[in-house]
C-alpha positions in Angstrom: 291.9 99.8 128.2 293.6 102.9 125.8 296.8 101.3 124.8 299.3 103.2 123.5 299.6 104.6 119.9 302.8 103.3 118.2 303.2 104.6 114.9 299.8 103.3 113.3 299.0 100.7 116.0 297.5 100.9 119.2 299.8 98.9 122.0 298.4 97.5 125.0 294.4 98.1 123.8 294.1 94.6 125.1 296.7 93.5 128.0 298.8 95.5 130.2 302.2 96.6 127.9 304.5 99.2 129.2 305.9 101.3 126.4 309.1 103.6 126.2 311.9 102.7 128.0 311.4 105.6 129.9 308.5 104.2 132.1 310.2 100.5 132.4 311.3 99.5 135.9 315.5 99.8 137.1 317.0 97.9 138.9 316.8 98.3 143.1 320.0 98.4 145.3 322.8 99.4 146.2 326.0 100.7 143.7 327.8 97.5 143.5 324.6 95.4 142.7 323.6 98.8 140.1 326.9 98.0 138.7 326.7 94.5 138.1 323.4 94.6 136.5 324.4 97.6 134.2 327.7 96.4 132.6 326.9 92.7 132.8 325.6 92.1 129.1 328.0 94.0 127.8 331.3 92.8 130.1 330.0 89.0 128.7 329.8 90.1 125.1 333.4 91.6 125.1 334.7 88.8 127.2 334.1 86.2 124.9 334.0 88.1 121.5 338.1 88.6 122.9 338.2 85.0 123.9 337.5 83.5 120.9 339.5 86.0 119.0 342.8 85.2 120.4 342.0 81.7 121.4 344.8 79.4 120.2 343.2 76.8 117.8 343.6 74.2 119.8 340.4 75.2 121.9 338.9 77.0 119.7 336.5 74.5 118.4 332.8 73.4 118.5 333.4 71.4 121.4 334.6 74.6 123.9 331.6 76.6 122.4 328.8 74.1 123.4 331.0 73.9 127.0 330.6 77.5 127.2 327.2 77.8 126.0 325.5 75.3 129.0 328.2 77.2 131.4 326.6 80.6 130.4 323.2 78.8 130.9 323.8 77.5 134.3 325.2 81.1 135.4 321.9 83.4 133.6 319.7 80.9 135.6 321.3 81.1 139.2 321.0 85.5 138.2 317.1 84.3 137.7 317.2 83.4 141.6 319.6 86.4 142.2 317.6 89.5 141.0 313.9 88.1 139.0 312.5 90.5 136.8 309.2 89.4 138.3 308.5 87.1 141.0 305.3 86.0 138.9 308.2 84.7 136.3 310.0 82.4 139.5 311.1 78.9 138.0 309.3 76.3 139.6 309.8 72.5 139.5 307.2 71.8 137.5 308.6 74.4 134.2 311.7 73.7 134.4 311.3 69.2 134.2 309.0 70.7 130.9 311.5 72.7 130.1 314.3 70.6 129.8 312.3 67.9 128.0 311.9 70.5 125.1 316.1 71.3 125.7 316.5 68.0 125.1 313.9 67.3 122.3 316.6 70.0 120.9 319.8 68.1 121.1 318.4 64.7 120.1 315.4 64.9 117.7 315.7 68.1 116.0 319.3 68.6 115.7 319.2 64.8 114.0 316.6 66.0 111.7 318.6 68.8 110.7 321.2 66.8 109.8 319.5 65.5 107.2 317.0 66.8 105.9 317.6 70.7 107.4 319.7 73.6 106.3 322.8 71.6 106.8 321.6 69.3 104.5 320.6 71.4 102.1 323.4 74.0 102.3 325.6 71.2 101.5 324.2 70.1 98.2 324.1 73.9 97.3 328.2 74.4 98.3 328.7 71.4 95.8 326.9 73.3 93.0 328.7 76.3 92.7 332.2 77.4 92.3 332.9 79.0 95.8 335.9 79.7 95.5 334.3 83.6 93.9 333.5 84.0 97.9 336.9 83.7 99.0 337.1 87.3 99.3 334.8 87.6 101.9 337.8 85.7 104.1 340.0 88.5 103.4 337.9 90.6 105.7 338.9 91.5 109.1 337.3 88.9 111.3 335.3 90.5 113.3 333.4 91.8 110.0 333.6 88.1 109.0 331.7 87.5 112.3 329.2 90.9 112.1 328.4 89.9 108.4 327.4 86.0 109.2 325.4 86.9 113.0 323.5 89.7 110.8 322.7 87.8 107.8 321.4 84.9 109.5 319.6 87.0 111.7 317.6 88.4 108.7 316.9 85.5 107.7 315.1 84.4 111.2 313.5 87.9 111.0 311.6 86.8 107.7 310.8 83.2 108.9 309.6 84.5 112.0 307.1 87.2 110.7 305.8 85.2 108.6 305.3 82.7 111.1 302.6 85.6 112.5 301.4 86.4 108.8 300.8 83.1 107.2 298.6 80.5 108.8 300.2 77.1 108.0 303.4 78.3 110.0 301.2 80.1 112.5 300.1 76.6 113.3 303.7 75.5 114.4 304.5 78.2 115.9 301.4 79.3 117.9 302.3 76.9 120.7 305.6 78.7 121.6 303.0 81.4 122.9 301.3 80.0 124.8 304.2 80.1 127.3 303.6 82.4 130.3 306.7 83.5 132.0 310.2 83.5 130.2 313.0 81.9 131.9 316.5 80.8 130.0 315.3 77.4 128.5 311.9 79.2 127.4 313.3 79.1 123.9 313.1 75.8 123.4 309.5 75.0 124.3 307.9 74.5 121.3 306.6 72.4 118.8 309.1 70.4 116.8 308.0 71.7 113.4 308.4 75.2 114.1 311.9 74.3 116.2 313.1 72.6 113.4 311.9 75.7 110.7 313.2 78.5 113.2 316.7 76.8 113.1 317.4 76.9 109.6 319.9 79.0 108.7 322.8 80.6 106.4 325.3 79.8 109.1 326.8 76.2 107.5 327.5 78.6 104.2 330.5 79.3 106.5 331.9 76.4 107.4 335.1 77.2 105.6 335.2 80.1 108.6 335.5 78.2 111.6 337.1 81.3 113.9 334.4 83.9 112.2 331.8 81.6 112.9 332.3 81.2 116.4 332.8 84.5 116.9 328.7 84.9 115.3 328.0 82.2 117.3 329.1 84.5 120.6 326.9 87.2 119.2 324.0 85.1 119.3 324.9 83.3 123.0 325.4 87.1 124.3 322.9 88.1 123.2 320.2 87.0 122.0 319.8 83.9 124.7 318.4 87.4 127.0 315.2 87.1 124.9 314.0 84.7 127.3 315.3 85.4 130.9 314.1 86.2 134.1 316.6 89.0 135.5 316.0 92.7 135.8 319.0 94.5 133.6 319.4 98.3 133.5 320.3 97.9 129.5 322.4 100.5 128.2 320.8 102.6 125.7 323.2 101.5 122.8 322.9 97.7 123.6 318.7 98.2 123.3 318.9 99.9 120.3 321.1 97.7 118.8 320.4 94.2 120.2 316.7 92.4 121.1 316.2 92.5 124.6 314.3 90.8 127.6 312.3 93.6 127.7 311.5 93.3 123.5 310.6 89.8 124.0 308.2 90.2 126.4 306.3 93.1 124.4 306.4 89.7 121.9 304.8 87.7 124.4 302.2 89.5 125.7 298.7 88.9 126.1 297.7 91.9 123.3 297.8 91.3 119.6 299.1 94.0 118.4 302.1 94.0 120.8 302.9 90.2 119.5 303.4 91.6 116.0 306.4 93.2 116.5 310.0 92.5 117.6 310.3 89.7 115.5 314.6 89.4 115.6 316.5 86.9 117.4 319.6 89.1 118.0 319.7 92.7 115.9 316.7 94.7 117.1 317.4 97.3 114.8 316.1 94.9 111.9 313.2 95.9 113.4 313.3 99.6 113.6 314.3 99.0 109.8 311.4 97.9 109.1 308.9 99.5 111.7 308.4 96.2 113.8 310.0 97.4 116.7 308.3 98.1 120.0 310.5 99.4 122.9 308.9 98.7 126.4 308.2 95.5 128.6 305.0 93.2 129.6 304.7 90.7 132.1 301.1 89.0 131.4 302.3 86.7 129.0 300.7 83.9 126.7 297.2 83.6 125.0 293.7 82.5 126.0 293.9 84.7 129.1 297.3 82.8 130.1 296.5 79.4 129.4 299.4 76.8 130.1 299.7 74.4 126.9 300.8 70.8 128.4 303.9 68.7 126.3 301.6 66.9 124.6 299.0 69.2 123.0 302.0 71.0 122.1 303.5 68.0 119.9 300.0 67.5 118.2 298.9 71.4 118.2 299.6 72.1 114.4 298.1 68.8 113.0 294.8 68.6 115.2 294.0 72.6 114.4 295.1 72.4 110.9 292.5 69.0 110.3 289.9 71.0 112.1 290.3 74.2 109.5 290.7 72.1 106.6 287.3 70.3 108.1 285.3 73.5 108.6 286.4 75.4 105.2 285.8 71.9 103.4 282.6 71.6 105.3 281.2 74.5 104.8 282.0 74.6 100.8 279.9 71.0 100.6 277.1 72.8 103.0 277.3 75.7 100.6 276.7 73.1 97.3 273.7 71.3 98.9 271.7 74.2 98.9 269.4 74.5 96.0 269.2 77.6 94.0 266.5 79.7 94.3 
């Protein structure tokens, strides 16, 4: 297998990876289901970017954005049934029961953890040091700069943790079982170990708390668009949304079975911190996962970073005491 030269990598030397989004599949049909599938990312985005801009406040709350969030879920996964980017990606039974155990690891476990000792904690013994009141100009913004500035920032942020998830082995550990996933379907996010769940979520965002509109209107940002990353549904993306914003089709390229293609597309929602920085890989895969596609189970999953970090620290240790029993010669 060739592969495909990508600036000074070689794509796809080792699993299938399509690259350019000239030779990705479109969508098949008729012009009202062309239609749908073209303008549907972006009719979402603007819908609720104008929702929670004029929302009175009386709605506009926390409460309304988690209602929306599993109502946007439950609508992405009946489009899964509707038009599958690949059959070999269908939902069965048995994913989505191990799916939802990890969605709800997420909204018991974790989201607890955070509270104390995660980046809410910890932002809000930083907001009690310093005199914020030096930040009040950022309020003074329009809002929807407000809401560009906090979605961006944070997703730099996630950029940083996740490639160096990929470049430092300690973190490799937690997150290494995320890839072993081999389809992508909307709750595919949330498989993974609890370590590297409870690192990928910390964040910038509770730094504006004091900007409860702004931040809802990030929030939008990030369930418009990034939730895509792991979804089974053929899109014919418009070229300014996938140069912009990661994609299904980025994700995947994340996913696959080669290396090379793994190390790239590392953003959550803003792609082009990718092209910044020369991570970005536009195309699609569908052989997913590591070892040749091998399913991970729940509970090697939980254990995963502890049992293969003991067995490094065994064999480097080992080896240095094998080393010091030899005599000179």
């Amino acid at each position: 297998m060739d592969g495909v030269r990508v600036g000074k990598r070689v794509i796809g030397s080792q699993a299938p990876v399509t690259v350019g989004w000239e030779n990705t599949p479109r969508v098949q049909g008729g012009p009202v289901k062309q239609f749908v599938f073209t303008w549907f990312q972006p009719a979402a985005l603007f819908a609720l970017v104008a929702f929670w801009y004029y929302a009175p406040n009386s709605i506009a709350k926390a409460s309304t954005a988690i209602g929306i969030g599993i109502g946007f879920k439950m609508l992405l996964l009946a489009l899964e049934w509707v038009n599958p980017r690949y059959d070999s990606w269908r939902l069965t039974w048995k994913e989505l029961v191990a799916d939802l155990f990890y969605v709800g690891l997420g909204y018991t476990v974790i989201r607890m953890a955070s509270n104390y000792v995660g980046d809410d904690a910890m932002i809000e013994a930083i907001q009690h040091s310093f005199n914020w009141d030096k930040f009040l100009w950022f309020m003074a913004l329009p809002l929807i700069v407000q809401a560009f500035l906090i979605s961006f920032i944070f997703d730099f942020g996630q950029y940083w943790m996740h490639r160096g998830m990929h470049n430092f082995y300690p973190l490799w550990l937690t997150h290494a079982p995320h890839h072993y996933i081999t389809q992508l379907n909307i709750n595919k996010g949330a498989v993974g170990n609890p370590v590297e769940l409870f690192l990928i979520g910390l964040g910038v965002g509770g730094f504006f708390d004091f900007l409860p509109r702004a931040a809802l209107l990030a929030g939008t940002l990030g369930l418009t668009v990034s939730i895509y990353q792991h979804i089974n549904v053929r899109f014919n993306t418009p070229r300014w949304w996938r140069f912009l914003f990661n994609t299904t089709e980025h994700h995947s390229v994340h996913h696959s079975q080669d290396y090379e293609a793994t190390r790239s597309n590392y953003s959550g929602t803003w792609i082009i911190i990718d092209r910044m920085f020369g991570t970005c890989v536009d195309g699609e895969a569908e052989l997913l996962g590591m070892e040749g596609g091998r399913r991970m189970s729940i509970g090697e999953t939980m254990v995963y970073p502890f049992t293969e970090g003991w067995k490094t620290i065994k064999q480097k240790f080992g080896r240095s005491a094998e080393s010091a029993a030899v005599p000179a010669e």
